[in-house]
N, C-alpha and C positions, 0 to 999 in steps of 0.2 A: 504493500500500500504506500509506502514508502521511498522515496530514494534512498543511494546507497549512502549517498553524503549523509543523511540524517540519524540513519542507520550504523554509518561503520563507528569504531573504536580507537581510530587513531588521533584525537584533538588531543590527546592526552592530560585529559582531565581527573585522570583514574591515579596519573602520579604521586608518588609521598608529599611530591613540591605544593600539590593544592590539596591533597587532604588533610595537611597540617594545617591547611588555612580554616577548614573547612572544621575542624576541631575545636581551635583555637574561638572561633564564632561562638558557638557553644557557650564557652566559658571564658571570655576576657579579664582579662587581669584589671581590676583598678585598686590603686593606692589606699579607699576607703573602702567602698563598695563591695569589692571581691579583691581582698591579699590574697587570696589561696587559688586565683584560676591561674590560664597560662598565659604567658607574657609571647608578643608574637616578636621574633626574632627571622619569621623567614620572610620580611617585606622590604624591601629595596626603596623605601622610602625616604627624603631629605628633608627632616621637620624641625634639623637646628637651627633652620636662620628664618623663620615662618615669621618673629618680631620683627624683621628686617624691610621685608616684602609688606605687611602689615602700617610699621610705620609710612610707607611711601604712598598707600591708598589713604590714610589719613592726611595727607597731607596735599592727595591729589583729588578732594572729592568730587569734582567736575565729573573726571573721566569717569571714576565709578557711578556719578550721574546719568551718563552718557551725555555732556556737552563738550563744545566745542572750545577752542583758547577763546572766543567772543563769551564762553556762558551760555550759547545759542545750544537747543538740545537736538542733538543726530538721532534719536531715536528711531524716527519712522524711515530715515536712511539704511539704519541695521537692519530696524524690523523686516525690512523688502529684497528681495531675491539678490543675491552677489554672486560675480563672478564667480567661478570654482579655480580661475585662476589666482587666486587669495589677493588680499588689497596690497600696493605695492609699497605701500607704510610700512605695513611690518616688513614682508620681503627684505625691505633694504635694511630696515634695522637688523633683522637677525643674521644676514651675510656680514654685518660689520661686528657683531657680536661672534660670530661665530670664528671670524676674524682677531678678533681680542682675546680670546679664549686661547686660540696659537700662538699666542707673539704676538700677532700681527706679521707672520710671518708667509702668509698666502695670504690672497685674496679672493673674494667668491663674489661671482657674476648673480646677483638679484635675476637676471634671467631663467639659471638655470637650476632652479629653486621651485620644490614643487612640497606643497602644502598637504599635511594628512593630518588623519585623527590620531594621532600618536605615533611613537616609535613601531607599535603593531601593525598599525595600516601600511605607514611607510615600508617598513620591510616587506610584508604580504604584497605591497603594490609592485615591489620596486622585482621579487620573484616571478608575478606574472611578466613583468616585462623581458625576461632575460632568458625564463626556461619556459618548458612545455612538460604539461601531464606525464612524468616516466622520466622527465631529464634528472639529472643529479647535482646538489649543491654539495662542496667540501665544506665540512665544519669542524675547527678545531673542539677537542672534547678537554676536562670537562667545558660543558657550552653552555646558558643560558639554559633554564627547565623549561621557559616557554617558547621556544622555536620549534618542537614538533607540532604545536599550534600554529603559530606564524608564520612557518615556512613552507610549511607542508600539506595542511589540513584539505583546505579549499584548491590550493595551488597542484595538488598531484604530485609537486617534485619530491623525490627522494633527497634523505640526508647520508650521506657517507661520513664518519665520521675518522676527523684527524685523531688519532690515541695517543697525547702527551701522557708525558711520564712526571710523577716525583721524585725521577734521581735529577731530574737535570731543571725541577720548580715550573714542571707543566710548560717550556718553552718551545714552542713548535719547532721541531728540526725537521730537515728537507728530508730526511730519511723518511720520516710519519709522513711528509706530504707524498712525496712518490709512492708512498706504499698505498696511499688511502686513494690515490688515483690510478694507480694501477688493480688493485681492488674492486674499483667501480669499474674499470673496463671490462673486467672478469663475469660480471654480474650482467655485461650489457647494456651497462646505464650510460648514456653519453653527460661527461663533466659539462656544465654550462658557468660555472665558477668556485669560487672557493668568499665564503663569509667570517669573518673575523669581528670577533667585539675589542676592541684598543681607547680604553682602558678595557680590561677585561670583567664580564661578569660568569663566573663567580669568582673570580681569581681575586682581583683588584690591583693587579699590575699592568704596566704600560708597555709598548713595546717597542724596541730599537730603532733606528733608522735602519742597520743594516739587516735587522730583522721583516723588516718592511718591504725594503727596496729587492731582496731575497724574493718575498712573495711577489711583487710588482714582477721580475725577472720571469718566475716562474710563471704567471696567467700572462705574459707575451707570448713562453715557449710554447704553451700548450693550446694556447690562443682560446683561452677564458674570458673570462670578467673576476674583478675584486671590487667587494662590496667592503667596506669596513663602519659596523655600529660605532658611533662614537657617541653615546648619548650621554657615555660619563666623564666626557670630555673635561667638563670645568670640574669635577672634583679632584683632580689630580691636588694632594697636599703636600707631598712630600718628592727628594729626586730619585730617579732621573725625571725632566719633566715633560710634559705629551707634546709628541710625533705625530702631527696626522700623518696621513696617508697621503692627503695631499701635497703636503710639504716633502717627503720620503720622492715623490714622483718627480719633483725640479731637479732631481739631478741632471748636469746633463747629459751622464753615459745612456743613462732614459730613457729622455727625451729624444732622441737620436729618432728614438721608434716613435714615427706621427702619430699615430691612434693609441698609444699607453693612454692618455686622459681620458678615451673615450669609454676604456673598457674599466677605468676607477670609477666606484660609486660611493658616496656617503648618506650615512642613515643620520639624522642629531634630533634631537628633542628637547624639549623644557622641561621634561619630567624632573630627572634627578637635580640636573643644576641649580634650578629656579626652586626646585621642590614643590611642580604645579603638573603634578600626573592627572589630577580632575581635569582639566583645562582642555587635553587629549589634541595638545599642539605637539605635531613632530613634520617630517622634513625628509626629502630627496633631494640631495645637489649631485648633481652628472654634467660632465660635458659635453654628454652625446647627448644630442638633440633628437636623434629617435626615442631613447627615450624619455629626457623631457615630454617632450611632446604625448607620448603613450600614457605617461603616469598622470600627466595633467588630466587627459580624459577622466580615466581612472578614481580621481579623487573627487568626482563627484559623488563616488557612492561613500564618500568618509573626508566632508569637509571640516574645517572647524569654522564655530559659530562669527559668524562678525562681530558681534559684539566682543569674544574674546580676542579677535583681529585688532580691533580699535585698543581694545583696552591695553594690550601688550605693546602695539607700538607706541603708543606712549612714554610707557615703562623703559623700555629699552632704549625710547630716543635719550631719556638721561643719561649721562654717560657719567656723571657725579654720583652716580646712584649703582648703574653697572660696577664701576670701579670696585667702589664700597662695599656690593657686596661679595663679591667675587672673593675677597683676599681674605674677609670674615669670615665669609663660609669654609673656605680652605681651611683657617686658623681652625674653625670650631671642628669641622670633620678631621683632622689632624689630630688635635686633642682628646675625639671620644673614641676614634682608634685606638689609641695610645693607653688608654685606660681600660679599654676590652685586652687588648692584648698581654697589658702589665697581669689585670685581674685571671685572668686565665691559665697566666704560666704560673701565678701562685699555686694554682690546682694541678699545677704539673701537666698540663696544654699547653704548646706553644701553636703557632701557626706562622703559614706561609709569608714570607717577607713580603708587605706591598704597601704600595704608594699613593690609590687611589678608591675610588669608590664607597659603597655606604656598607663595606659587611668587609667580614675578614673570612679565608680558607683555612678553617680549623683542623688537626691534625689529630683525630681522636682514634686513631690505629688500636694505643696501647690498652684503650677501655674494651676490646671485642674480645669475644672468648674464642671466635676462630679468626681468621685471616678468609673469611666471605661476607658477600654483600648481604645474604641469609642472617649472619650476625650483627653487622651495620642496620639492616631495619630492625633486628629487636635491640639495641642500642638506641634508635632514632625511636622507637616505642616507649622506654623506659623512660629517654629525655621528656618527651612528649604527656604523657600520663600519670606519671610519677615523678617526675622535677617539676611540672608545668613551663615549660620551654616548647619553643613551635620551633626549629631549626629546620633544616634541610639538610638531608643526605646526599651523599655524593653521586648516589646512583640515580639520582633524578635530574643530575646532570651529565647523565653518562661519562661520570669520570668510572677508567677503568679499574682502579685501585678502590677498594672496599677500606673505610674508615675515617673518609672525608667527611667535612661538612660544612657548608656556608653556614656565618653568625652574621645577622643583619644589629648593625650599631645605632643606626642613626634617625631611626624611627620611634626614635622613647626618647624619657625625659632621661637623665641622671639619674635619678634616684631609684627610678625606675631599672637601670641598666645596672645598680649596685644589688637591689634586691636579684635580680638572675645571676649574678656575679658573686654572689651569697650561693643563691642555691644549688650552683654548677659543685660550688666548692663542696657542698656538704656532700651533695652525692657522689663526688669523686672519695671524696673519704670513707663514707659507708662503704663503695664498691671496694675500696683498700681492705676496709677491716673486713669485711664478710670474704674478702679472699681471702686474708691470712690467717682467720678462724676457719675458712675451708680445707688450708692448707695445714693447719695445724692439725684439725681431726684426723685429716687424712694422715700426717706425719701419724698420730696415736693411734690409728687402727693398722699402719701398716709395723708398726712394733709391738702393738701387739699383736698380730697376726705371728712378727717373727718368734715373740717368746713363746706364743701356743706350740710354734714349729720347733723352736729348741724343746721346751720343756715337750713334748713328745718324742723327741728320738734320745733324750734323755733315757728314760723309760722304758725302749725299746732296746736301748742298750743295757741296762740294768738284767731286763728279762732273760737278754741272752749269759 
């Protein structure tokens, strides 16, 4: 009765990554209300600089009016049908913003800038443009948990997945890329590109120029496309500091090659930077103008509102206001890293070294009773229902190492992040002592087993 779309099993909604949300709903943690539910730790949210954003609409109440610099109201001009080629107010703000977030070390053509409802539509748009039903996208693992939604669901295309390692901190080596492309030839799947998130999620590290310029190299040889999310571009805190992709491309050994620009895409959004995931502002910049052009169609089925059109280029035209908060937010995401981290390795968790993003790559190997992912979910069970922690397991980001897990920081208050930072601690300690009292029994029933065994051939020797 049905289609198969409606019907199949692949949006992957059935993941650890959204049943922990889906828990977590159930029973929220508040400070008064419920100390004893679960605090959610798997949302990729940026809610430290929220007074930031806050103070500049108080201060801007026109636009949250919807009037004009005259005071006049544009009202009945939002309320009424807009282009889907989005207004060119913001356009230009956000290429000059997106512009300041690098250096200012590229620059982006307002042309070639295309408008969605978020980093999800943009990616899913930016797939239909490049592959077909059956083709194949490369993704480095572990990947984002929502791209077998994203990339896949509606679009048909396969994911192959690149298999980074923790001997060498999940860095993509050319070895994992040839293998994972020669993999996909095996299977039949024609490569139509390789997608990369830089900052990385879930990792939260950035990646090299000649890391970069490697893959650039690589989708000329193979004559691909490279897509690179960058939607967590402005949180970089710490160094080394972020390389677009763009930027990686001006070399000029290259550029030698005409159509390298054509076949670079980027994904950006306002979610995490701005901290305005509601808003469901995100972005295609391409130099190819096929697909320009395709995507722009496209985003009719996933524009963003005018009114939030108006309201952000406003925002962004401040560039006193940009500034300010740019370097806050890094400061403050900087500092509640640095405080998950410190608080973790007191529990005897360290994690992965990085520089950017809202969460840290936890390293929680040594708490599994076996070395499987079988053990990693009843791990990720225990954190979940018995610590009251919503984390993420590794395996719902197909990382292939069993004992990871994404910690999201920056989606709670403080205090809030010390009460989980409390209860990690307790129950690493419990899991301590409930080992070493299991270990101990076990030491006393395996001596006395051995005295039963002496004191019997004791006996048996007497007899004779």
């Amino acid at each position: 009765m049905l289609s198969s779309k409606a019907s199949s099993n692949c949006h992957g909604q059935d993941s650890l990554y959204f049943l922990g949300w889906q828990v977590y709903e159930k029973n929220p943690f508040h400070e008064v209300e419920n100390p004893t539910g679960i605090i959610q730790m798997g949302l990729a949210e940026n809610q430290l600089s929220f007074d930031l954003v806050e103070s500049w609409l108080r201060k801007n109440p026109d636009v949250m009016g919807l009037k004009n610099k005259d005071g006049e109201s544009v009202f009945r001009d939002l309320a009424l049908f807009q282009d889907y080629h989005g207004m060119p107010a913001l356009k230009n703000e956000l290429v000059e913003y997106m512009a300041k977030i690098r250096g200012n070390k590229v620059k982006f053509d307002p042309n070639n800038l295309v408008l969605a409802a978020g980093a999800t539509s943009a990616n899913e748009t930016l797939i239909f443009c490049l592959a077909d039903p059956g083709d194949a996208i490369l993704l480095p693992t572990p990947s984002y948990a929502g791209f077998d939604r994203d990339l896949k669901w509606r679009t048909g295309v396969e994911i192959v997945p690149i298999h980074c390692s923790s001997s060498n901190g999940f860095r993509i080596s050319m070895f994992a890329l040839e293998e994972a492309y020669e993999r996909a030839q095996k299977l039949d799947l024609k490569v139509k590109g390789v997608l990369i998130t830089n900052p990385s999620n879930p990792l939260g590290t950035t990646m090299t120029k000649d890391e970069l310029q490697s893959l650039i190299t690589f989708a000329i040889d193979k004559d691909i496309h490279l897509i690179s999310d960058e939607v967590f571009s402005g949180t970089v805190f710490d160094y080394p500091c972020f390389i677009s992709i763009m930027e990686a491309a001006m070399d000029s050994n290259l550029k030698r090659n005409t159509d390298v620009l054509s076949r670079i895409h980027i994904v950006y959004s306002l979610s995490k930077d701005l901290g305005l995931p509601g808003f469901r502002v995100g972005m295609i910049y391409s130099n190819n103008q096929t697909v320009v052009s395709a995507a722009t169609k496209m985003s009719s089925f996933g524009l963003v509102s005018s009114q939030t059109q108006y309201l952000l280029s406003y925002m962004l035209a401040n560039k006193k206001f940009t500034s300010n908060y740019m370097k806050r937010n890094q400061k403050r995401l900087k500092k509640r890293k640095e405080m998950l981290v410190s608080g973790l390795k007191k529990s005897g968790i360290n994690c992965l070294k990085s520089n950017a993003g809202l969460f840290c790559w936890v390293d929680m190997r040594h708490l599994l009773y076996s070395n499987t992912f079988e053990a990693e979910t009843d791990l990720w069970k225990k954190i979940l229902f018995e610590v009251g922690l919503n984390i993420s397991p590794g395996s719902s980001f197909h990382c292939s190492q069993p004992g990871w897990f994404r910690v999201c920081f920056a989606n709670m208050n403080q205090s809030t992040l010390q009460v989980a930072l409390r209860r990690i601690k307790d129950f690493v300690e419990r899991s301590s002592f409930n080992y070493q009292q299991n270990m101990a029994s076990l030491s006393r029933k395996l001596i006395s087993s051995w005295v039963r065994k002496l004191s019997s051939a004791d006996r048996e020797e007497q007899e004779r």
